[in-house]
C-alpha positions as a LaTeX table, in Angstrom:
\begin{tabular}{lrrr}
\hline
Residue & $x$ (\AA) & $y$ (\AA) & $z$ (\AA) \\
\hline
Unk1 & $-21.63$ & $-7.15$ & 3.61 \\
Unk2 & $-21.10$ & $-8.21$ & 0.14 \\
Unk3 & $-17.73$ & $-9.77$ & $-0.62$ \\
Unk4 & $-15.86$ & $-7.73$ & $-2.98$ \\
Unk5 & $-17.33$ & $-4.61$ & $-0.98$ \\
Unk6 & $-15.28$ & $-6.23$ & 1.88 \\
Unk7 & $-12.60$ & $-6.79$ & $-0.13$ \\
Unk8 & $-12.04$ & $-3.12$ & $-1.35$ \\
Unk9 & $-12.33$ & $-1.86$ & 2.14 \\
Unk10 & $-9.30$ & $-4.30$ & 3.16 \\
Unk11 & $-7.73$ & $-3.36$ & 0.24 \\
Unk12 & $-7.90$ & 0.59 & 1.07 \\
Unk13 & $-6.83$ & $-0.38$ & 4.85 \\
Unk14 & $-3.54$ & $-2.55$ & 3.37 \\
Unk15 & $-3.13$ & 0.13 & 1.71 \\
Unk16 & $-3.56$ & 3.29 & 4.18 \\
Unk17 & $-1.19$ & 0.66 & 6.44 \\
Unk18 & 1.43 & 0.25 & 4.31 \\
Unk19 & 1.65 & 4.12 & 3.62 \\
Unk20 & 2.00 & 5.13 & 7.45 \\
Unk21 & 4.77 & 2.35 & 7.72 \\
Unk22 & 7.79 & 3.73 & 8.71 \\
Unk23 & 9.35 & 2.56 & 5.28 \\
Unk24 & 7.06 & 3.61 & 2.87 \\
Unk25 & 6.19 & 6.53 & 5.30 \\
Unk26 & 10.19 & 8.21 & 4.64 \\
Unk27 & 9.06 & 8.38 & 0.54 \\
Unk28 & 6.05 & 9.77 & 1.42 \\
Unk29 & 7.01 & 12.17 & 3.44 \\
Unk30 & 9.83 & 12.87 & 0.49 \\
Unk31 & 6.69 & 13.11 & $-1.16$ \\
Unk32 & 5.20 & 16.07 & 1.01 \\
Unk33 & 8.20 & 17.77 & 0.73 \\
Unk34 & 7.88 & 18.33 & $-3.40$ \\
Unk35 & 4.13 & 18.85 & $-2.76$ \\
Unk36 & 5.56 & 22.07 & $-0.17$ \\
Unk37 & 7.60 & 23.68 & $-2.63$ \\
Unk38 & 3.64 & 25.14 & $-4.02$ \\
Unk39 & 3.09 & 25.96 & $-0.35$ \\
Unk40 & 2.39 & 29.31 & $-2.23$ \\
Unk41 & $-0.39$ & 27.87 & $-4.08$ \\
Unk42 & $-2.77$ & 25.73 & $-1.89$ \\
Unk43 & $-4.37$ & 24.67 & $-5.39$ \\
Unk44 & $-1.15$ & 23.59 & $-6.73$ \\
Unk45 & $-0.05$ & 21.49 & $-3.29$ \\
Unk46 & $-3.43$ & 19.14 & $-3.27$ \\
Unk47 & $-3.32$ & 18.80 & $-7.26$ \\
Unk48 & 0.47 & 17.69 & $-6.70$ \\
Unk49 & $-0.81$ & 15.33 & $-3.85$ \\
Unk50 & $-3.52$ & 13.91 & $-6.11$ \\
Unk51 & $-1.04$ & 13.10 & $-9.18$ \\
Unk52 & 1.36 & 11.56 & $-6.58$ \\
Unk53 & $-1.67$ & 9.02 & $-5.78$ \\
Unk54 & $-2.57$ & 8.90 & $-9.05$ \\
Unk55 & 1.08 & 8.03 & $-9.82$ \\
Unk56 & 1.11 & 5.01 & $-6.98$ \\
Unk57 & $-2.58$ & 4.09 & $-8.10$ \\
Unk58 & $-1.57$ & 3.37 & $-11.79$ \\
Unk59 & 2.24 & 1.25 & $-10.91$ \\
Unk60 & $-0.33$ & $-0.64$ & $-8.14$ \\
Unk61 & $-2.94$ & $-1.10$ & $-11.10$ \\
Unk62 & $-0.21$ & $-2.10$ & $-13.28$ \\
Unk63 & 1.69 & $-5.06$ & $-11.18$ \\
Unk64 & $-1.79$ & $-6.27$ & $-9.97$ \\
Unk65 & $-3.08$ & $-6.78$ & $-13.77$ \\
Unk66 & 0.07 & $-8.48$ & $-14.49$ \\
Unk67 & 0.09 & $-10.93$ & $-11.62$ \\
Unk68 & $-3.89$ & $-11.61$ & $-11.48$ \\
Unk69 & $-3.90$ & $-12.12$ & $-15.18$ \\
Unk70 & $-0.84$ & $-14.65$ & $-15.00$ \\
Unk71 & $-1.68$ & $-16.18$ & $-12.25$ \\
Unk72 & $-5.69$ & $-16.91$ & $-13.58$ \\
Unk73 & $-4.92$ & $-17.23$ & $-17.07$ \\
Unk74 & $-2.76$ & $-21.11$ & $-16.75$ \\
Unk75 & $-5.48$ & $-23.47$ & $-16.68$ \\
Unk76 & $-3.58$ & $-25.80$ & $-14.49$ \\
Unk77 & $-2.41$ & $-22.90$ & $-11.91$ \\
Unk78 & $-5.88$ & $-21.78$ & $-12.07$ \\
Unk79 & $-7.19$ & $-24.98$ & $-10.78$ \\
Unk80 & $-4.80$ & $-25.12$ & $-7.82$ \\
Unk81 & $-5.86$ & $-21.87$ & $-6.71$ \\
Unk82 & $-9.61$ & $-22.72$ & $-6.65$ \\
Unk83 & $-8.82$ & $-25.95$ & $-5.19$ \\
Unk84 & $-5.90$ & $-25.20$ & $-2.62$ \\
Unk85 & $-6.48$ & $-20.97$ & $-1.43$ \\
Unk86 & $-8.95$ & $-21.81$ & 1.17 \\
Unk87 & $-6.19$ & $-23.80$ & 2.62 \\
Unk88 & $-3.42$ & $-21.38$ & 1.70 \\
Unk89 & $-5.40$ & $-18.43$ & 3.03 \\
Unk90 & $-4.59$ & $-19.39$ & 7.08 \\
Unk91 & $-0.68$ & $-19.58$ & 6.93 \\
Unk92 & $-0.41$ & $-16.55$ & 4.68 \\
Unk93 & $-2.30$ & $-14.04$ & 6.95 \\
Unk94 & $-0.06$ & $-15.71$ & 9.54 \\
Unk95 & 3.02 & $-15.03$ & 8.13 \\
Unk96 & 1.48 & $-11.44$ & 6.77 \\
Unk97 & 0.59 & $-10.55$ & 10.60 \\
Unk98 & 4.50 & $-11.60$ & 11.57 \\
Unk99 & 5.67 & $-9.23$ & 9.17 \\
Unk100 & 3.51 & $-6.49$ & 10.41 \\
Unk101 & 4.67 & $-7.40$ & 14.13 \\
Unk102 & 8.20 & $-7.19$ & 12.67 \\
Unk103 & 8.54 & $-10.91$ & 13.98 \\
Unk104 & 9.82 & $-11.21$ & 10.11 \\
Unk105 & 11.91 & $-9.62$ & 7.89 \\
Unk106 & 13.93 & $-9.20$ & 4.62 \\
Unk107 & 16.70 & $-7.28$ & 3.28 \\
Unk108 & 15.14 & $-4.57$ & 1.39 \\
Unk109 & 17.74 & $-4.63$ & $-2.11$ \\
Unk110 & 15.43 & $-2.31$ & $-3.48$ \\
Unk111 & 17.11 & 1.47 & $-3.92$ \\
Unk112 & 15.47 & 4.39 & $-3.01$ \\
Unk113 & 15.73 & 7.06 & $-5.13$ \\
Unk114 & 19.33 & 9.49 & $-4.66$ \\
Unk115 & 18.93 & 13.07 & $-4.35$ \\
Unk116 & 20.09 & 13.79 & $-7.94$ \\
Unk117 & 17.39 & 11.82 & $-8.81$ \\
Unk118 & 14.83 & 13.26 & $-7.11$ \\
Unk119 & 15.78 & 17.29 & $-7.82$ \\
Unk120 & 15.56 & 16.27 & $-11.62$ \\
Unk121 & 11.61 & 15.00 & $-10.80$ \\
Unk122 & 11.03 & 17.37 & $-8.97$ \\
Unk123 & 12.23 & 20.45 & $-11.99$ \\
Unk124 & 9.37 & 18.47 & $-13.95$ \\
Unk125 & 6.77 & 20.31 & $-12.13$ \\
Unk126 & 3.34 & 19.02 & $-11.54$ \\
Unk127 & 3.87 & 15.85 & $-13.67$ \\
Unk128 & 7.27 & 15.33 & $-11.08$ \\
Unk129 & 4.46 & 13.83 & $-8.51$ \\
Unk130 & 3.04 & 11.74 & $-11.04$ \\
Unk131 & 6.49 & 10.05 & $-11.79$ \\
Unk132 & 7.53 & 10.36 & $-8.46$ \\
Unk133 & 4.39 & 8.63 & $-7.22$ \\
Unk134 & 5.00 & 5.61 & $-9.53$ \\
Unk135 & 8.63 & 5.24 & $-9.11$ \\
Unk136 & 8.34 & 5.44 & $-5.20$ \\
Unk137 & 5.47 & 2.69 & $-5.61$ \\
Unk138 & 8.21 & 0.41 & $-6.79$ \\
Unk139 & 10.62 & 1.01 & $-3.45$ \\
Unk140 & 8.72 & $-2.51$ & $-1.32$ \\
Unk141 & 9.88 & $-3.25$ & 1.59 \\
Unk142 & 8.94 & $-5.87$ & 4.00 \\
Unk143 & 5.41 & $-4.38$ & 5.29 \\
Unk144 & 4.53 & $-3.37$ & 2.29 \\
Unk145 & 5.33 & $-6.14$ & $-0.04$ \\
Unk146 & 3.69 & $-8.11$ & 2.57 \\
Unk147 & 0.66 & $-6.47$ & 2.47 \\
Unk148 & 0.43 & $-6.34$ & $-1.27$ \\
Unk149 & 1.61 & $-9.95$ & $-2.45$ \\
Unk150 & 0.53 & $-11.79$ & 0.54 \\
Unk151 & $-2.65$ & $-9.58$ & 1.46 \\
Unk152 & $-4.03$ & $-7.21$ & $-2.06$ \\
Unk153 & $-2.71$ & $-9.85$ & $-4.56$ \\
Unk154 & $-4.80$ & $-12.71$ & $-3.08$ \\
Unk155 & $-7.78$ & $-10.44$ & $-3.17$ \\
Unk156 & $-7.58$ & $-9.66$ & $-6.44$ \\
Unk157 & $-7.46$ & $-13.12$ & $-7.39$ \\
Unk158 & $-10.07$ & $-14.56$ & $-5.20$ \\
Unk159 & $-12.30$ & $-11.87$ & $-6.85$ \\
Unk160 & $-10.84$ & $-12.01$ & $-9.98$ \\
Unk161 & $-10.24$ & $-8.13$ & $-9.95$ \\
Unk162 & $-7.29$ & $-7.17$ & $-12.06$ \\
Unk163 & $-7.52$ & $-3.51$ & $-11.78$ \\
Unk164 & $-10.12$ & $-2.68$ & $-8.81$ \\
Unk165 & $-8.43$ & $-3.96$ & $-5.97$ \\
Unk166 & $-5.11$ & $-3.04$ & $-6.79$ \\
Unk167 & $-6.30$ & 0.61 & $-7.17$ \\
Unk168 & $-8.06$ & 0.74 & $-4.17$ \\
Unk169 & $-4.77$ & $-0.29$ & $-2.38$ \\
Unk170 & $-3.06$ & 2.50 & $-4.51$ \\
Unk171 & $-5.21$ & 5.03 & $-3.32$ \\
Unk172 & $-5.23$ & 3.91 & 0.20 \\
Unk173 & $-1.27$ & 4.17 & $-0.08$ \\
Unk174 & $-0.90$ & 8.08 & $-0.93$ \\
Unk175 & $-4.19$ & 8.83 & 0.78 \\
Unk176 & $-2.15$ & 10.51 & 3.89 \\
Unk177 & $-0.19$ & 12.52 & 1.25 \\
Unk178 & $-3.38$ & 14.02 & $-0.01$ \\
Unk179 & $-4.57$ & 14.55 & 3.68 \\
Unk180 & $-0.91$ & 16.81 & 4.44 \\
Unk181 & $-1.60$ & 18.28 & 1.15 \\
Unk182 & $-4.84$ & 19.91 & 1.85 \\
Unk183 & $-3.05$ & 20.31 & 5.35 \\
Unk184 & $-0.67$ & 22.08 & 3.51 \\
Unk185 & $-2.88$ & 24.48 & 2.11 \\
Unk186 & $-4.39$ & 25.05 & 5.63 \\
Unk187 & $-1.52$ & 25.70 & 7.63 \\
Unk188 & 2.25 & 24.30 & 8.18 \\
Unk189 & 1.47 & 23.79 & 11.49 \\
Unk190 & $-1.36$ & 21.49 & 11.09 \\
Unk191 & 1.28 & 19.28 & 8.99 \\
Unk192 & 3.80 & 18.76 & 11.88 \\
Unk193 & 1.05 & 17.96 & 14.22 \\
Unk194 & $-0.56$ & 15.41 & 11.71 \\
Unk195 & 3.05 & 13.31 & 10.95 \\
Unk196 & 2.99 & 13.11 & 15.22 \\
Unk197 & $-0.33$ & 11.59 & 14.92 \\
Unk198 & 0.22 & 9.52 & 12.13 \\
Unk199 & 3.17 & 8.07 & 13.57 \\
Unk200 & 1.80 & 6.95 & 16.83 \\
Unk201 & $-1.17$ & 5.48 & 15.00 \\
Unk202 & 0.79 & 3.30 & 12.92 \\
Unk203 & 2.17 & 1.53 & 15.56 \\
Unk204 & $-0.97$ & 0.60 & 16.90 \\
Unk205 & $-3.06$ & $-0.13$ & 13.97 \\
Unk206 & $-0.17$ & $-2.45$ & 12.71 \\
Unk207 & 0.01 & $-3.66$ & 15.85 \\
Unk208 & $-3.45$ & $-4.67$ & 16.03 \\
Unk209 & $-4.00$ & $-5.89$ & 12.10 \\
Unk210 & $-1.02$ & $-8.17$ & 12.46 \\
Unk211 & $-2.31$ & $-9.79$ & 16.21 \\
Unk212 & $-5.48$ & $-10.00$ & 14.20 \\
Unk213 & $-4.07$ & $-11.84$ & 10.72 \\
Unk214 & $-2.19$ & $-14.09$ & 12.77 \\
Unk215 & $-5.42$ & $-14.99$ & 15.56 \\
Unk216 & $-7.64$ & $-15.26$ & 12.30 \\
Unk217 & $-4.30$ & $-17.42$ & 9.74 \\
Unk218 & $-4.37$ & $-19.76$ & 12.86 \\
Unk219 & $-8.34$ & $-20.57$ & 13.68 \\
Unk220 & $-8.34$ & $-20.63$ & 9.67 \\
Unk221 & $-5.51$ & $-23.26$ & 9.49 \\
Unk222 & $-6.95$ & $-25.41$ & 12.70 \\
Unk223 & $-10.34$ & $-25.13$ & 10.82 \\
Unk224 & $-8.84$ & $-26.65$ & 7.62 \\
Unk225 & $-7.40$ & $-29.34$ & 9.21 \\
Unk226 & $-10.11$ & $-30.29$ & 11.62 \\
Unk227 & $-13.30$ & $-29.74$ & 8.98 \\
\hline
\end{tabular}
């Protein structure tokens, strides 16, 4: 498979990971319930979903740009990437796949949006889930930020993809919201039993992605010394 194929499809699985997370899971689920208040209007429900990717996609698109750009555009910094990432590559995915095992953790100092907040979004309408997308994009904590600086970001530099990667990873993020959406405008019931299956597959696909970052970080790291 070609490389920066491979590198989207991690990118969209970071991201679909970090969205079923029990953090970032709570604001999506926040999410579903503006997206419910046009259970009325199927239409209305997915188009809400999309702008809340959309929303995620574009605040994704935008830190990415910023942080590929800087971090590729000092000559010197540059250099030490190309030189020293193949090295660095092992003991990040380690510490990525702790953080996924919850071995790791940080205070999370970010603030989630208060209720007050949120109502005055929502009164926007439609153009509430594009906000609310972006502003919930911003609310990292340790999974996610994880995944995205010490999984997407790395990506985007090795393939020198300001805006591609980071997308992908946006979309992958509010993809479940789009899934309850249209679930929405199927049935309620179908919603209830998709947040029970969501939430017992995130513990096993994080379960398995971090045993597998930290298997890989370590035969990467043992390679690099011994090659």
């Amino acid at each position: 498979m070609d490389n920066f194929a491979f590198s989207m499809i991690s990118a969209l699985w970071f991201g679909i990971l970090t969205s079923i997370s029990p953090c970032p899971l709570a604001t999506n689920i926040a999410a579903v319930s503006f997206i419910s208040r046009n259970i009325g209007s199927p239409r209305k429900s997915l188009l809400a979903g999309l702008l809340y990717t959309l929303g995620r996609v574009v605040t994704y698109v935008a830190i990415g740009a910023i942080l590929v750009s800087s971090l590729t555009a000092a000559p010197g910094l540059s250099r030490f990437l190309q030189k020293y990432m193949g090295k660095l590559i092992g003991p990040i995915m380690i510490v990525v796949g702790m953080f996924l095992l919850e071995l790791l953790s940080f205070r999370n100092s970010g603030r989630n949006l208060d209720t007050t907040s949120q109502e005055k979004i929502k009164s926007k309408g439609l153009l509430g889930a594009l906000i609310l997308g972006s502003l919930f994009a911003l609310t990292f904590c340790p999974v996610s930020a994880a995944l995205f600086f010490g999984s997407v970001i790395p990506l985007a530099v090795n393939e020198q993809s300001r805006l591609m990667i980071p997308a992908i990873y946006g979309i992958g993020t509010g993809l479940p919201v789009v899934v309850v959406a249209i679930g929405i405008a199927i049935s309620t019931k179908l919603v209830a039993q998709m947040f029970r299956r969501i939430s017992r597959f995130e513990f096993w696909a994080r379960t398995v992605t971090g045993a597998v970052f930290i298997v890989l970080g370590i035969y990467l790291s043992i390679r690099r010394i011994f090659l």
